[in-house]
Each structure stands twice: as C-alpha cells, then as structure tokens.
mmJSON file of the N, C-alpha and C atoms, coordinates in Angstrom:
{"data_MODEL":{"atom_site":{
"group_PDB":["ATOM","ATOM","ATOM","ATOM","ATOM","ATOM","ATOM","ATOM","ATOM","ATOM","ATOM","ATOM","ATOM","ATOM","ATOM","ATOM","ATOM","ATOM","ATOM","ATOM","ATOM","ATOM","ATOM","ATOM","ATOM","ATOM","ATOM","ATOM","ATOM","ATOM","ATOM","ATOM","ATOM","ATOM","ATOM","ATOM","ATOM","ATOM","ATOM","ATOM","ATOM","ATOM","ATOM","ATOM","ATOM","ATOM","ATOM","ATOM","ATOM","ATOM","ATOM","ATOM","ATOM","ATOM","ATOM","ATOM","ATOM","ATOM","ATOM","ATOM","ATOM","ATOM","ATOM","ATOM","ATOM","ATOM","ATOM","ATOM","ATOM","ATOM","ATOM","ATOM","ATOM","ATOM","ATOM","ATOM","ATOM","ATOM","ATOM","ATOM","ATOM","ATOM","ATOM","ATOM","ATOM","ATOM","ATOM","ATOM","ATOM","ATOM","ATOM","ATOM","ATOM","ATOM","ATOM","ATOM","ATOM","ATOM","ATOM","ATOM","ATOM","ATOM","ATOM","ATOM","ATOM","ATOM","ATOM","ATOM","ATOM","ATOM","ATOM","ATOM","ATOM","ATOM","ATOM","ATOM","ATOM","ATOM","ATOM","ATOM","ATOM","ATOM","ATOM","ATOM","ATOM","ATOM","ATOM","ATOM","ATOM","ATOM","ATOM","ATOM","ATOM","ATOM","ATOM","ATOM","ATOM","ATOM","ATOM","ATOM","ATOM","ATOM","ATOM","ATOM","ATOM","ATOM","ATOM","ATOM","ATOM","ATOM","ATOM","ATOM","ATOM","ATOM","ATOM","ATOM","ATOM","ATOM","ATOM","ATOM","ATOM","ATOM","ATOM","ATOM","ATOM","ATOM","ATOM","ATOM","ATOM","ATOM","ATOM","ATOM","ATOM","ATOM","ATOM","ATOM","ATOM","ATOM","ATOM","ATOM","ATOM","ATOM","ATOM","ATOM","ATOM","ATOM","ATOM","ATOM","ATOM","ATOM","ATOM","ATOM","ATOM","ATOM","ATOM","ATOM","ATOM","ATOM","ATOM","ATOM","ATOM","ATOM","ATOM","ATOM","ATOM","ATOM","ATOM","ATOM","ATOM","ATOM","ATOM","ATOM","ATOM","ATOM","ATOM","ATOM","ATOM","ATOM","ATOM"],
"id":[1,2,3,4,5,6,7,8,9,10,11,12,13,14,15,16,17,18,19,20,21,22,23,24,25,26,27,28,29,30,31,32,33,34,35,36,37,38,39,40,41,42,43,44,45,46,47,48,49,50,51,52,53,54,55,56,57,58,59,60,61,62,63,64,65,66,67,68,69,70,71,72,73,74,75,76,77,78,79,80,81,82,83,84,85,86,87,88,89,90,91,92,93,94,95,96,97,98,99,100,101,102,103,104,105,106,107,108,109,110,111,112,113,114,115,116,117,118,119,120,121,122,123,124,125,126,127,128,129,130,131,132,133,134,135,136,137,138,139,140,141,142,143,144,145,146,147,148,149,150,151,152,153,154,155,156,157,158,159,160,161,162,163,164,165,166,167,168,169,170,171,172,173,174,175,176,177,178,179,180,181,182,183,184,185,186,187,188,189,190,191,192,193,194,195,196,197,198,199,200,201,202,203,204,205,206,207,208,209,210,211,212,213,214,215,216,217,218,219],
"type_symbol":["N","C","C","N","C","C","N","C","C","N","C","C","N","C","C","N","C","C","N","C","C","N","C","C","N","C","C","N","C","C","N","C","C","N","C","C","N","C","C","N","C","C","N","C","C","N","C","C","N","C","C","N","C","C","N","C","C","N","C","C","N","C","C","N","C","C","N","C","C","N","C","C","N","C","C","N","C","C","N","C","C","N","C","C","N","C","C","N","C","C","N","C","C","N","C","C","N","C","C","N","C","C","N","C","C","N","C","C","N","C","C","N","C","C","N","C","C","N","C","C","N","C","C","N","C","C","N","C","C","N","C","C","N","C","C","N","C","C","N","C","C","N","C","C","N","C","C","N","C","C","N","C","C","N","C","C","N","C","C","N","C","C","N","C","C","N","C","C","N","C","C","N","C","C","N","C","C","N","C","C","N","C","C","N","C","C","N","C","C","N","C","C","N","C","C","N","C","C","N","C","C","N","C","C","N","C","C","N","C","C","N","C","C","N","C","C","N","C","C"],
"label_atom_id":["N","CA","C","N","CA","C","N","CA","C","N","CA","C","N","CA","C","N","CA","C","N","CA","C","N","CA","C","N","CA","C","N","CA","C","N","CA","C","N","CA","C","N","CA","C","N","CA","C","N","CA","C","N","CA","C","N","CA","C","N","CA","C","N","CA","C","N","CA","C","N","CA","C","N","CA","C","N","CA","C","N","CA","C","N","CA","C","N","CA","C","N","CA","C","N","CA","C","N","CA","C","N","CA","C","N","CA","C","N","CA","C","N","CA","C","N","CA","C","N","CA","C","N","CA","C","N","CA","C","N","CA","C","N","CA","C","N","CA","C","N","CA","C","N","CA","C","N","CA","C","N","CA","C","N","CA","C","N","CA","C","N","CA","C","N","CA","C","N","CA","C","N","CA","C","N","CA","C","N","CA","C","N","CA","C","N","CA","C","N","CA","C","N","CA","C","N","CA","C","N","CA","C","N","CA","C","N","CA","C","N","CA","C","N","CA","C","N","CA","C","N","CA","C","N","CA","C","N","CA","C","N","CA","C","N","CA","C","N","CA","C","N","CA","C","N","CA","C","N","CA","C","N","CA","C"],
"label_alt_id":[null,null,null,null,null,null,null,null,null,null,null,null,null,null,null,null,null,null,null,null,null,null,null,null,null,null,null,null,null,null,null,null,null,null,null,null,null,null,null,null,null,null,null,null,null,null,null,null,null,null,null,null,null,null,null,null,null,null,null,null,null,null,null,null,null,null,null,null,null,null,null,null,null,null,null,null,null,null,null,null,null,null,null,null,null,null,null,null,null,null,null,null,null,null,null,null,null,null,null,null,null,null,null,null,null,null,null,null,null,null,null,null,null,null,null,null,null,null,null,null,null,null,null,null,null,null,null,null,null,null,null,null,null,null,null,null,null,null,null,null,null,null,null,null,null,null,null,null,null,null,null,null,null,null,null,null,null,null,null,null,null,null,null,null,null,null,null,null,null,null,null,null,null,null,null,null,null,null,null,null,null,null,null,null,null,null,null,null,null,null,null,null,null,null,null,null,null,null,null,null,null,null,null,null,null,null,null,null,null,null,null,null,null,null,null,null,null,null,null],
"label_comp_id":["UNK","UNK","UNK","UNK","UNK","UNK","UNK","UNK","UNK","UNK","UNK","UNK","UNK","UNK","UNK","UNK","UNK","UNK","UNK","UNK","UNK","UNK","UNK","UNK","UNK","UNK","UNK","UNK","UNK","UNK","UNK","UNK","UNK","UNK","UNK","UNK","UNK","UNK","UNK","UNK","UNK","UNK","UNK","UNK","UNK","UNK","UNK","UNK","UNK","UNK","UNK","UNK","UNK","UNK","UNK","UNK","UNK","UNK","UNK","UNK","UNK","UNK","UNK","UNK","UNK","UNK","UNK","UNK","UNK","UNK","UNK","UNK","UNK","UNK","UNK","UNK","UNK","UNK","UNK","UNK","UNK","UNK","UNK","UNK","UNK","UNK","UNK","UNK","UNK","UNK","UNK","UNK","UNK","UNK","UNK","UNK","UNK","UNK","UNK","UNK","UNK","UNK","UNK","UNK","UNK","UNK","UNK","UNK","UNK","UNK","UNK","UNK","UNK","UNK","UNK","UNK","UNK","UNK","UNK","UNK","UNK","UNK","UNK","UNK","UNK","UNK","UNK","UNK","UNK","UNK","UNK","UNK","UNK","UNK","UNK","UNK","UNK","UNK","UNK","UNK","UNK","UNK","UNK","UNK","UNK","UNK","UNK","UNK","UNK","UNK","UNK","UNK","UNK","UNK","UNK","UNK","UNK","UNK","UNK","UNK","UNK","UNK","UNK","UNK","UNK","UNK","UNK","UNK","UNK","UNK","UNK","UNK","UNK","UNK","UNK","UNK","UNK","UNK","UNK","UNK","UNK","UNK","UNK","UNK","UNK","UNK","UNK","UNK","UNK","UNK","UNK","UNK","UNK","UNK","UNK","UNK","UNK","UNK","UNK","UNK","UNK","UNK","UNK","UNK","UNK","UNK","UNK","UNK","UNK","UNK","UNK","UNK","UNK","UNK","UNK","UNK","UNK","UNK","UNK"],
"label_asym_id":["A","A","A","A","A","A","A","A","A","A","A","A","A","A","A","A","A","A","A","A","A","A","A","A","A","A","A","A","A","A","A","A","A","A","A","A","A","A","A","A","A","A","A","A","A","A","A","A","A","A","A","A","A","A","A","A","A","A","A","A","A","A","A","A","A","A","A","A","A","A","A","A","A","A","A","A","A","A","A","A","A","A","A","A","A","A","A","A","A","A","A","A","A","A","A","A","A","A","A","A","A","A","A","A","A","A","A","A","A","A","A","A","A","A","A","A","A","A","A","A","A","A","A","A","A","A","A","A","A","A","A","A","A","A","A","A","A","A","A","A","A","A","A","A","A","A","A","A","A","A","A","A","A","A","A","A","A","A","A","A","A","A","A","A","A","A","A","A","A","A","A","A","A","A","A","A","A","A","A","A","A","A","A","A","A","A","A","A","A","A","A","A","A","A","A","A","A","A","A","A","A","A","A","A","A","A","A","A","A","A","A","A","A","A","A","A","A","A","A"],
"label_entity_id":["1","1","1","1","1","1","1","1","1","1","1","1","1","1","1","1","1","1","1","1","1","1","1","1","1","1","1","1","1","1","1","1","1","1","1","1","1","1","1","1","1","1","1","1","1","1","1","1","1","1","1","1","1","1","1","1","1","1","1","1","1","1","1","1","1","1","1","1","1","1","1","1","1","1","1","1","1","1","1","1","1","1","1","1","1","1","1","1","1","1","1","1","1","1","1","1","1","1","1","1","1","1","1","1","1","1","1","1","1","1","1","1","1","1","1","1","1","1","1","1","1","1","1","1","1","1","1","1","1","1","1","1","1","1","1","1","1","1","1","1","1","1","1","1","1","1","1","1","1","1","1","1","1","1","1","1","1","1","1","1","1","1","1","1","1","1","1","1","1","1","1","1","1","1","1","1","1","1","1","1","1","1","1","1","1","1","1","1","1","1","1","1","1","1","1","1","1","1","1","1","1","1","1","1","1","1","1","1","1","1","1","1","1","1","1","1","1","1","1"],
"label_seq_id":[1,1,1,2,2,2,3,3,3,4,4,4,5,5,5,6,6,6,7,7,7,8,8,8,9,9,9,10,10,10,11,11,11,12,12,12,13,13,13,14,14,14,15,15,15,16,16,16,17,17,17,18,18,18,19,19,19,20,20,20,21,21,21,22,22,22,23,23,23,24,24,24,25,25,25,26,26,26,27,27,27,28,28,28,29,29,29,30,30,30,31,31,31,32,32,32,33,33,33,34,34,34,35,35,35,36,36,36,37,37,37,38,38,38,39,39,39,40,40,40,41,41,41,42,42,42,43,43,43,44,44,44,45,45,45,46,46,46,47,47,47,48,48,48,49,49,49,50,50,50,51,51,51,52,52,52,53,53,53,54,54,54,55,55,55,56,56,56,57,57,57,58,58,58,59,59,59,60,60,60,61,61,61,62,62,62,63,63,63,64,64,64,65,65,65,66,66,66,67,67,67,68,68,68,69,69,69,70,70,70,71,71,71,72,72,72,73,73,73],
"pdbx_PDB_ins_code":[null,null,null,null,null,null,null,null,null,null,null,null,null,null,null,null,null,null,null,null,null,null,null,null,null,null,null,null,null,null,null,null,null,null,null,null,null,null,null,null,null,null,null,null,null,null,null,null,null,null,null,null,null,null,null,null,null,null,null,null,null,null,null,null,null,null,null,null,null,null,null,null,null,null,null,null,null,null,null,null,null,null,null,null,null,null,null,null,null,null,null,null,null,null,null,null,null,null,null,null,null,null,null,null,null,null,null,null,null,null,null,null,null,null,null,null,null,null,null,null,null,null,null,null,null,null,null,null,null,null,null,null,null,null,null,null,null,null,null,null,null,null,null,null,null,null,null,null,null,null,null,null,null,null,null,null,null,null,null,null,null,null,null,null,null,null,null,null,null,null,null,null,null,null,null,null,null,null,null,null,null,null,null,null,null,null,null,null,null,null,null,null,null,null,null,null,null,null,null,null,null,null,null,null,null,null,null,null,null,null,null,null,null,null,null,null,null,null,null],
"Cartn_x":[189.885,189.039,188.566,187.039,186.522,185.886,186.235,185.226,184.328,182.953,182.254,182.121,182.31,182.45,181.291,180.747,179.383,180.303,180.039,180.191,179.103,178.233,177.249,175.716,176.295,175.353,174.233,173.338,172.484,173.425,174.57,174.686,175.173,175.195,175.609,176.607,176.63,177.873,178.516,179.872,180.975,181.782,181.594,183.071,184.373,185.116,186.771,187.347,188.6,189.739,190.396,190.269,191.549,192.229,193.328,194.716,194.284,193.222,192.695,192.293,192.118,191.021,192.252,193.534,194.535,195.636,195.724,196.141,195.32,194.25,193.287,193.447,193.588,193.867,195.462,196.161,197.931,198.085,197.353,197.563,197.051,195.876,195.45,195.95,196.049,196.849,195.988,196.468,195.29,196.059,195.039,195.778,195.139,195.807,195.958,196.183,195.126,195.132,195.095,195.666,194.848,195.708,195.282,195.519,196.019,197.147,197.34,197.284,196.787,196.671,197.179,197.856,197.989,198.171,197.095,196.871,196.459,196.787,196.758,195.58,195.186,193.582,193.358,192.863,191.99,193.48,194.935,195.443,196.14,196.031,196.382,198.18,199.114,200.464,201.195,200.615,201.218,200.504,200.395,199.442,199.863,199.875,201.346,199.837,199.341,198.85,199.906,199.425,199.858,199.065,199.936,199.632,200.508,199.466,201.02,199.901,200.833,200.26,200.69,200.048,200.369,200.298,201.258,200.814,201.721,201.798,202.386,203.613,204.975,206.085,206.359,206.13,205.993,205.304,204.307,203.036,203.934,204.619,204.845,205.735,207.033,208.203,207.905,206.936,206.583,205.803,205.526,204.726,205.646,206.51,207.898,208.475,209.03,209.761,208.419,207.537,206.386,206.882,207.057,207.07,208.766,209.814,210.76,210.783,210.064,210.373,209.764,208.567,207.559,208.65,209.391,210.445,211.291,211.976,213.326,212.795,211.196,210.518,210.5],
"Cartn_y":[-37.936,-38.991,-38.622,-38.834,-38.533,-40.005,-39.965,-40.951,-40.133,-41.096,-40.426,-41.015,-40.269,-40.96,-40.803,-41.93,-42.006,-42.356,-41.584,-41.655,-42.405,-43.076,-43.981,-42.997,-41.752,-40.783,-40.099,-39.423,-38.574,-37.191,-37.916,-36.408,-36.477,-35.039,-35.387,-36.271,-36.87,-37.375,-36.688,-36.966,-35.712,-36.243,-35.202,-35.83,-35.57,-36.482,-36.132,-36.878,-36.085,-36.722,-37.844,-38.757,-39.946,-39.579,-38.86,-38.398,-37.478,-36.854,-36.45,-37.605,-38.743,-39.91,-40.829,-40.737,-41.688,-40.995,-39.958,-38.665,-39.009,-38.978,-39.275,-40.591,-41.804,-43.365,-43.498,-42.79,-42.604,-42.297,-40.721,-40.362,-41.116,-41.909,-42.841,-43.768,-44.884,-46.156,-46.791,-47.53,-48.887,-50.435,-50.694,-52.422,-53.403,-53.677,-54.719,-56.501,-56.91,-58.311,-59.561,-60.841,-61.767,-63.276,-64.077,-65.123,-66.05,-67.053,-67.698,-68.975,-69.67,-71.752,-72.231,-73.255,-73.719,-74.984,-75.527,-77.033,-77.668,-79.601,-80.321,-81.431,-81.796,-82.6,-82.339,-81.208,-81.235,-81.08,-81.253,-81.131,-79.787,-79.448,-77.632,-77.924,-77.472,-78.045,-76.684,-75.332,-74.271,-72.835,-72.537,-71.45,-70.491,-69.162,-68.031,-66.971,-66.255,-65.076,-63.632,-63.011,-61.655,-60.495,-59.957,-58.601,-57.474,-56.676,-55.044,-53.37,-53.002,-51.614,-50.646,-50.06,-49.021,-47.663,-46.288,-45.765,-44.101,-43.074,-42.269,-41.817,-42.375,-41.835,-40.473,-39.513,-38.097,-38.252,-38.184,-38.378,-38.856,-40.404,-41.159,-40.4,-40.058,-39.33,-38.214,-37.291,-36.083,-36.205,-37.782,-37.489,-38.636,-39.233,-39.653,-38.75,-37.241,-35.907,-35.567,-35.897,-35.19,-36.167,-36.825,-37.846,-37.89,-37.517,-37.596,-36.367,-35.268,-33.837,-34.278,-34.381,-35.23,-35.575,-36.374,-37.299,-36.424,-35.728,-34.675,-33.75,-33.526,-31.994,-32.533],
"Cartn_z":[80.613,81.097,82.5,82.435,84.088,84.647,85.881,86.861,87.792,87.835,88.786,90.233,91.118,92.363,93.442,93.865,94.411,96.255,97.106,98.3,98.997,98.177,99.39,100.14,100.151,101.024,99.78,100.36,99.633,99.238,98.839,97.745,96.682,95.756,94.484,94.865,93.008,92.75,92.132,92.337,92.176,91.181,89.405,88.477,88.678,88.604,89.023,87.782,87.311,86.453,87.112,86.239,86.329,87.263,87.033,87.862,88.975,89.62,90.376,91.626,90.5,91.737,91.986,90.781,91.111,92.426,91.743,93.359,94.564,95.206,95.86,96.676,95.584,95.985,96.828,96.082,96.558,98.123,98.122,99.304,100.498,100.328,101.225,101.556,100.113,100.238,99.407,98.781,98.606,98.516,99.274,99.14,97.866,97.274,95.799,96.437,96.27,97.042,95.779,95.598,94.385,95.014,94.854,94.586,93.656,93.748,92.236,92.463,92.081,92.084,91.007,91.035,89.863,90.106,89.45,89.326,88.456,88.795,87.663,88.435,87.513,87.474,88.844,89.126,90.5,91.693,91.551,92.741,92.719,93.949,93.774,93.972,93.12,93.161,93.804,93.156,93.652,94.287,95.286,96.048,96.078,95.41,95.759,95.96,97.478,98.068,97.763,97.41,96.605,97.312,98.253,99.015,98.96,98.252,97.585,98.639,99.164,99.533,98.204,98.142,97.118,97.319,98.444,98.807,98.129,98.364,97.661,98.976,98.598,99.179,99.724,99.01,99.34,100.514,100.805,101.855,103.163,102.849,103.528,104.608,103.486,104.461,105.048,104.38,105.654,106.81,106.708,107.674,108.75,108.159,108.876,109.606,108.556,109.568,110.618,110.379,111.707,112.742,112.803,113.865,114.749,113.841,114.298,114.724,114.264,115.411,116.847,116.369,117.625,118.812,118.177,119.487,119.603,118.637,119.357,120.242,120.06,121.27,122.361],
"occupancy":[1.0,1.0,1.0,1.0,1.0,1.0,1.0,1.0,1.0,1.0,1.0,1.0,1.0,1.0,1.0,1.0,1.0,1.0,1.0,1.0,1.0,1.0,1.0,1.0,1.0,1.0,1.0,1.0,1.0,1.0,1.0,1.0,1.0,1.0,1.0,1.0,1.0,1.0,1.0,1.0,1.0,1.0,1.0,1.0,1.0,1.0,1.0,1.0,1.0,1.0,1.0,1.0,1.0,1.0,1.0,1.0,1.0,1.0,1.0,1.0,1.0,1.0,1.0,1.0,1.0,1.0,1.0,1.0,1.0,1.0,1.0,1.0,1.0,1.0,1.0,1.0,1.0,1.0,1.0,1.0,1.0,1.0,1.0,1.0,1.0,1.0,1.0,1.0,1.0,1.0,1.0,1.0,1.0,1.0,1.0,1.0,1.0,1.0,1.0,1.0,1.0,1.0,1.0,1.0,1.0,1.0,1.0,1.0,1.0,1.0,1.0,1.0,1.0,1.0,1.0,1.0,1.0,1.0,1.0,1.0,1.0,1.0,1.0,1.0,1.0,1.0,1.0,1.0,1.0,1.0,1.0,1.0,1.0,1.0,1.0,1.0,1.0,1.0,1.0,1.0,1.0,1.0,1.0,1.0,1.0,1.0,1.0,1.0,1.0,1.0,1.0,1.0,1.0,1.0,1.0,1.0,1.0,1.0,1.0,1.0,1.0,1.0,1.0,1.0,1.0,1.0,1.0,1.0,1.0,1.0,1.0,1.0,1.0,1.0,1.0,1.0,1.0,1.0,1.0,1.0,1.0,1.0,1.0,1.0,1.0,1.0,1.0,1.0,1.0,1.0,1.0,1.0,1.0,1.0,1.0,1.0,1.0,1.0,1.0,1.0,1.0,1.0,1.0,1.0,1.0,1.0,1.0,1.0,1.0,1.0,1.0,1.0,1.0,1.0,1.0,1.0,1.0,1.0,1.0],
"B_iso_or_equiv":[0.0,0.0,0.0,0.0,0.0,0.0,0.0,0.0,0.0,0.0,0.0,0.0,0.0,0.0,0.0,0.0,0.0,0.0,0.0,0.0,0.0,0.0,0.0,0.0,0.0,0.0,0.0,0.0,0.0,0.0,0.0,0.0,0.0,0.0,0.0,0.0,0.0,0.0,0.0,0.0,0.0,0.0,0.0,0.0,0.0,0.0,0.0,0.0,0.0,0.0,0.0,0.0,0.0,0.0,0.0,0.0,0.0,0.0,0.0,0.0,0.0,0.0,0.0,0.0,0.0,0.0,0.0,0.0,0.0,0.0,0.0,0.0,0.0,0.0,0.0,0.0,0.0,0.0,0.0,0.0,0.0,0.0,0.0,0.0,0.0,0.0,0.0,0.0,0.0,0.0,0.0,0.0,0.0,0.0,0.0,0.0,0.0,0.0,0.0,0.0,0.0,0.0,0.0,0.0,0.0,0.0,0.0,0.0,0.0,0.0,0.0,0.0,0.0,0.0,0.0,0.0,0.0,0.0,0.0,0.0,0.0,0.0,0.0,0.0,0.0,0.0,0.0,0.0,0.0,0.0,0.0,0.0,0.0,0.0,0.0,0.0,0.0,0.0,0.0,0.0,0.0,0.0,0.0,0.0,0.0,0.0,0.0,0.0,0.0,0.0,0.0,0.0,0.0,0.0,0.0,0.0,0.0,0.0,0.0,0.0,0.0,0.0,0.0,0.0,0.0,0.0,0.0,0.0,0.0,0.0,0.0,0.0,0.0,0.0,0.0,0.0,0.0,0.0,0.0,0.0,0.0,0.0,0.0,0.0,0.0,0.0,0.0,0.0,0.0,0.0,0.0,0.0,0.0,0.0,0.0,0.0,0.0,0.0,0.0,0.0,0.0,0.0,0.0,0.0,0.0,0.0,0.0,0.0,0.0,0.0,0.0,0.0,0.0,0.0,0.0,0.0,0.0,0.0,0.0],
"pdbx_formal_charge":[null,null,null,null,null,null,null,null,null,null,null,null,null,null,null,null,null,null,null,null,null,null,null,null,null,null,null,null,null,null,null,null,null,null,null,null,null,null,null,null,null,null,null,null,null,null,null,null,null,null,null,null,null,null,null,null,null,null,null,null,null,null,null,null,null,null,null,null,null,null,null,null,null,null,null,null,null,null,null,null,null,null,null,null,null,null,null,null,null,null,null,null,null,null,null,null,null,null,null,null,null,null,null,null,null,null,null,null,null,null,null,null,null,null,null,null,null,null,null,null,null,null,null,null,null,null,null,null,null,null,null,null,null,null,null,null,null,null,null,null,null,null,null,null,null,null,null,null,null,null,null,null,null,null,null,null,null,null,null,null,null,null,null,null,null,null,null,null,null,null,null,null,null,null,null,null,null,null,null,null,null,null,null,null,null,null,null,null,null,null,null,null,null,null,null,null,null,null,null,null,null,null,null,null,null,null,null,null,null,null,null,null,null,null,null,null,null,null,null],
"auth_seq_id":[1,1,1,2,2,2,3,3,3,4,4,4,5,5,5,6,6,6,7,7,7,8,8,8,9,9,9,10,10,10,11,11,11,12,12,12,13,13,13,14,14,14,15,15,15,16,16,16,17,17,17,18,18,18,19,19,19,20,20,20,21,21,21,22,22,22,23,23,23,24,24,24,25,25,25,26,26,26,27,27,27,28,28,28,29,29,29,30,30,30,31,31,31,32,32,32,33,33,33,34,34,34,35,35,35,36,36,36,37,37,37,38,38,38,39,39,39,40,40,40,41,41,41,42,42,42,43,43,43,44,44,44,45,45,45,46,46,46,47,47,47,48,48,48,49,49,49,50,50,50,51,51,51,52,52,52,53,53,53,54,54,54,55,55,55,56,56,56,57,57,57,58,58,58,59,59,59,60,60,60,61,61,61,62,62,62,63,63,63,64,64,64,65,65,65,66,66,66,67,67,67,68,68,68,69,69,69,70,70,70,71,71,71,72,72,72,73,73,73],
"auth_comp_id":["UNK","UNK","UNK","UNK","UNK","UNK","UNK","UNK","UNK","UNK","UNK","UNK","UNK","UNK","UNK","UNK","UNK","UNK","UNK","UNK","UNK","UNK","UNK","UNK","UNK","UNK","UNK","UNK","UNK","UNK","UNK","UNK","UNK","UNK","UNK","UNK","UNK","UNK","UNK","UNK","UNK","UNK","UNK","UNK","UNK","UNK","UNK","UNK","UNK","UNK","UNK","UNK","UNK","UNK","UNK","UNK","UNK","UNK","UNK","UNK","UNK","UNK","UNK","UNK","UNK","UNK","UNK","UNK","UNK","UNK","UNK","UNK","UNK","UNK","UNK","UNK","UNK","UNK","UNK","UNK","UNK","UNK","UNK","UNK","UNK","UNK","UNK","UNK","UNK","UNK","UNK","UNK","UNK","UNK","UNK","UNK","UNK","UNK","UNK","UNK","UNK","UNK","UNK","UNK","UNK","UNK","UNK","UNK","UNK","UNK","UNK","UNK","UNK","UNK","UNK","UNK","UNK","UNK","UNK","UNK","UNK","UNK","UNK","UNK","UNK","UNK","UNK","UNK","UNK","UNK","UNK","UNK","UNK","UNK","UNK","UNK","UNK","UNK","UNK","UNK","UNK","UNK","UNK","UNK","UNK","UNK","UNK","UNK","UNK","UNK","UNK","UNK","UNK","UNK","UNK","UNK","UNK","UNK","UNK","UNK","UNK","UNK","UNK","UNK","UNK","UNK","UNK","UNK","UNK","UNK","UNK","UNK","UNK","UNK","UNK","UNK","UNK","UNK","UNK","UNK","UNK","UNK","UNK","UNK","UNK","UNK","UNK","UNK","UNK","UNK","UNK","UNK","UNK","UNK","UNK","UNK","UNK","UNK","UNK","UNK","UNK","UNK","UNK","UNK","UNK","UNK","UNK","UNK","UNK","UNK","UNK","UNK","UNK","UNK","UNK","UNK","UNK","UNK","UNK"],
"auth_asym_id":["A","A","A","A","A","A","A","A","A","A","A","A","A","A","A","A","A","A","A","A","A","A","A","A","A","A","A","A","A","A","A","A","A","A","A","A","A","A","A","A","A","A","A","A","A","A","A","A","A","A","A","A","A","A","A","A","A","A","A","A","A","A","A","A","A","A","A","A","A","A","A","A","A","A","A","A","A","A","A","A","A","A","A","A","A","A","A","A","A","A","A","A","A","A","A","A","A","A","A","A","A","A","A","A","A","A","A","A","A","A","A","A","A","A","A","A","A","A","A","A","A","A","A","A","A","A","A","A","A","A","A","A","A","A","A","A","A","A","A","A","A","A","A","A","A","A","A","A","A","A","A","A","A","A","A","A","A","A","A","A","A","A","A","A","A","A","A","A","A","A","A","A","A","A","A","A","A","A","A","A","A","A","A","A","A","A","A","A","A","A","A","A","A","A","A","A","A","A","A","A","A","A","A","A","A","A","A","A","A","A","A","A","A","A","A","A","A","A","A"],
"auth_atom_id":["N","CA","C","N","CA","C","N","CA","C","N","CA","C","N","CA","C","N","CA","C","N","CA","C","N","CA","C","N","CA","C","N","CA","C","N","CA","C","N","CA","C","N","CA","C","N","CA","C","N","CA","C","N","CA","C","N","CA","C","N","CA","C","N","CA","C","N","CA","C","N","CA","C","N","CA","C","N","CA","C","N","CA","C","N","CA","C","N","CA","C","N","CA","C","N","CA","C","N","CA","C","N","CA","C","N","CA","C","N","CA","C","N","CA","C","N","CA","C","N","CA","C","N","CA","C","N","CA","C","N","CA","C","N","CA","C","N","CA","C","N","CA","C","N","CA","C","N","CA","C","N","CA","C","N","CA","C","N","CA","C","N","CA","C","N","CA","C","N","CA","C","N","CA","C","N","CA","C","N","CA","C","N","CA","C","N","CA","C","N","CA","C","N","CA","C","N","CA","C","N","CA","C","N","CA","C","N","CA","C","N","CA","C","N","CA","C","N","CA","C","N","CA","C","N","CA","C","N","CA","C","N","CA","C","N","CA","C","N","CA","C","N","CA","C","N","CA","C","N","CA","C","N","CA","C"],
"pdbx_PDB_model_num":[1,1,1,1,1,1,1,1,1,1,1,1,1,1,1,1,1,1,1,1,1,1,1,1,1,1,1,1,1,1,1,1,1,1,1,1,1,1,1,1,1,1,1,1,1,1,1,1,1,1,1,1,1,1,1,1,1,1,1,1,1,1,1,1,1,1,1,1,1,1,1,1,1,1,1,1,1,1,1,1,1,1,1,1,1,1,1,1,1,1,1,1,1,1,1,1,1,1,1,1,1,1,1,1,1,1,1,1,1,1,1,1,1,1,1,1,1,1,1,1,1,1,1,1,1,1,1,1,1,1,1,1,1,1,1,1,1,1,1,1,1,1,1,1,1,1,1,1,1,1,1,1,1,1,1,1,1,1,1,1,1,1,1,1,1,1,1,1,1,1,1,1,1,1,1,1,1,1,1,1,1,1,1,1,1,1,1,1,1,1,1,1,1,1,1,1,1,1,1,1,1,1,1,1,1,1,1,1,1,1,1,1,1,1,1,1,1,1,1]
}}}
C-alpha cells in the first residue's frame, strides 16, 4: 500500500509506503486529539478531552543519552 504525500510547495508529489509514512509520523510525533459528550435531552452529563502523543521510543531515549552526556561534559 502507497500514500502520496503533497508538501504544500511546487514540487512533485512524492509516493511513499504505508510503513515508510508511519516510520516518518513516529519519529516526529503526532498528537491524536477527540472529544467525548455524553448527553441526555440536550444536558451534557459527561465531558471526557482525550490527548495522546504518539511518538517512537527508540528516537526518544537516544536522544535522552545525548543530553545526559551533554551534562556529564
């Protein structure tokens, strides 16, 4: 499976695999946002805001050891 990815600019657009663009999303981060209501005739009884980072661990911790050499130099 491919997606095509349009950067906004005058240039091609570029095909990438699924797991290429899901690799891609990881290493960055992406934030997953939604809302839930739940109500009865018109009164909102329950509000639950839903905020998830989703980012790739690997990434995370090496760039954790960069930082703790950082401080031991």
């Amino acid at each position: 499976m491919t997606a095509v990815l349009d950067s906004g600019r005058d240039v091609p657009l570029e095909r990438v695999a699924l797991v290429d663009l899901l690799d891609r999303l990881l290493a960055g981060g992406v934030i997953i946002t939604g809302d839930l209501v739940i109500s009865i005739a018109e009164v909102d009884l329950v509000r639950v805001s839903l905020r998830a980072l989703v980012t790739s661990v690997r990434n995370e911790l090496l760039r954790g050891d960069e930082m703790l050499r950082e401080e031991e130099a």
